[in-house]
N, C-alpha and C positions, 0 to 999 in steps of 0.2 A: 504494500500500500504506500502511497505517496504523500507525503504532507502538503498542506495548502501553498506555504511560500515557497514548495519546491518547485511544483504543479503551475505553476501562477493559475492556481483556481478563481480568484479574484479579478482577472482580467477585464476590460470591459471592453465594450464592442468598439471595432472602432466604426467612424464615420466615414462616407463615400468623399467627402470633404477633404480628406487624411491624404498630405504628402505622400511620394511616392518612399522616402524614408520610413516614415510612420508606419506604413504599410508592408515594407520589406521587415520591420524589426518586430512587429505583430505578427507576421506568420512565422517569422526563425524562432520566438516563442511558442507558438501552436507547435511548430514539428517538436523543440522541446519534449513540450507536454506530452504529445503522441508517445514519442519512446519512452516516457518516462511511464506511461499508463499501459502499455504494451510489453516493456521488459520485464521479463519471466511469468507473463500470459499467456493462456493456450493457443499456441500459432495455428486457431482459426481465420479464416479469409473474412467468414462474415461476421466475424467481430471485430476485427479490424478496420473493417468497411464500416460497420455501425460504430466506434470511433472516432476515425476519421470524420465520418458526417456530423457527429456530434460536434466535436470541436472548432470545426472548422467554422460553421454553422454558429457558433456561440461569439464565436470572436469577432463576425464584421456585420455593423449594422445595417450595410448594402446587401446582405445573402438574406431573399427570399429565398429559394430552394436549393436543398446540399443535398447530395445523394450521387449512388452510383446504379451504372446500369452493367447487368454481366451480360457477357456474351455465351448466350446458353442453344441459339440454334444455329446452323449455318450464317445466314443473315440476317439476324434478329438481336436486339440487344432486350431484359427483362430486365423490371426495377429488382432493386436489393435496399440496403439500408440506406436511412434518407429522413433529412430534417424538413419539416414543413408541410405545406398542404399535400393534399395527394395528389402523386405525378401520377404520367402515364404507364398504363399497367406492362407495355412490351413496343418497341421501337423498331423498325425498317430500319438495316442498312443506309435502301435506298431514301432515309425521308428523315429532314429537318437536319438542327445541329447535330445533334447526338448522333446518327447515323452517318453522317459527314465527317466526324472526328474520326468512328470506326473503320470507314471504308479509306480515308486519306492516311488513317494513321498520326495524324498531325491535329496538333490542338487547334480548336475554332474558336477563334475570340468575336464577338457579334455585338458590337456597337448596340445596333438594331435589329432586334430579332423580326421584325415585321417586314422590313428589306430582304431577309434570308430567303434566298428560292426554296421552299416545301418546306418551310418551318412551320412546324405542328404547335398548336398553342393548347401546352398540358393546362399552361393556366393563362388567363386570357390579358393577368395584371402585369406578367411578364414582359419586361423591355429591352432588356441585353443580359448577354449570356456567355459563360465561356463552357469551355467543354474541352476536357484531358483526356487523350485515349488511354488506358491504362495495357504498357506489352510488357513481353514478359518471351524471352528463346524459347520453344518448343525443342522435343526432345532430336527432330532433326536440323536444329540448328538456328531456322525460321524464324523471325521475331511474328510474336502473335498476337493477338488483340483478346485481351481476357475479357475488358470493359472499360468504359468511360465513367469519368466524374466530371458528372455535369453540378454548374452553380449558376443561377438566375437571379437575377435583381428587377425589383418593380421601378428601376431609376434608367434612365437611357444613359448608354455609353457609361454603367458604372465600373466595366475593368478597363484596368488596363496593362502595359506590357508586363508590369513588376507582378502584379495578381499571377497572370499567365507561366512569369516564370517560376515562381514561387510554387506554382501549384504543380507544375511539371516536375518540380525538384524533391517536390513532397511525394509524388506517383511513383519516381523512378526509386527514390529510399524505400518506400513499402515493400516495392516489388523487388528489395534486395531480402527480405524476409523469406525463409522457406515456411511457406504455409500449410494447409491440411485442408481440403477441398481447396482450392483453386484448380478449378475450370481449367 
């Protein structure tokens, strides 16, 4: 178990407002926290995922929706653990950001999600969006698409590149984890 001011339990959210500084030193705390909440936990996938979303989700007052989507059919991604109203129950490759991040491999940062060609409105208050493919080597070598972590804001243009990298940087640490179910 972890103490409060180890933890920064007490964090508070920040604002969409918040320097690109602000911003980078706010999530190098959240990943903190993660391994601190993670180290010598059962190396499950979906409690790590429902972590992740927790924390993440807690720490920026610009994240309406945190969540990941797994990649459970050929070209399908299905919701997993996820902070906020309820998203979409299962995702097309071919459709919207989330399926876009999948099929490119490459994060979708979306200003404007209403601009996006085939962007599915899970919720209709949504206005920009990013979206992290989460890969991970198969066992022939392949980089593979397990899932994306998608995050949504009811504010336009509320990411931006420092969000993007931060959160990428957070995907690729997880995924140095060996887990127990992972897809």
């Amino acid at each position: 178990m972890i103490d409060d001011a180890e933890s920064g339990a007490h964090m508070s959210p920040l604002e969409l407002s918040s320097s690109d500084e602000a911003r980078a030193k706010q999530y190098a705390a959240v990943a903190r926290r993660i391994r601190l909440l993670l180290d010598g936990a059962p190396r499950d996938w979906v409690a790590a995922m429902a972590t992740v979303a927790c924390e993440l989700h807690g720490a920026f007052a610009y994240y309406d929706w945190t969540g990941f989507y797994r990649h459970t059919t050929p070209q399908s991604l299905t919701i997993g653990p996820y902070q906020g109203s309820h998203g979409c129950l299962s995702i097309s490759f071919s459709r919207g950001v989330c399926g876009a991040a999948a099929t490119q491999r490459k994060t979708q940062l979306v200003e404007d999600v209403n601009a996006f060609p085939g962007h599915i409105a899970c919720a209709s208050s949504t206005l920009s969006e990013v979206v992290v493919p989460i890969l991970r080597r198969g066992a022939d070598g392949e980089e593979e698409v397990v899932g994306v972590l998608d995050v949504d804001s009811n504010a336009p243009a509320a990411f931006r590149r420092v969000d993007q990298d931060c959160l990428e940087a957070l995907m690729q640490e997880l995924m140095q984890g060996q887990w127990t179910y992972c897809p």
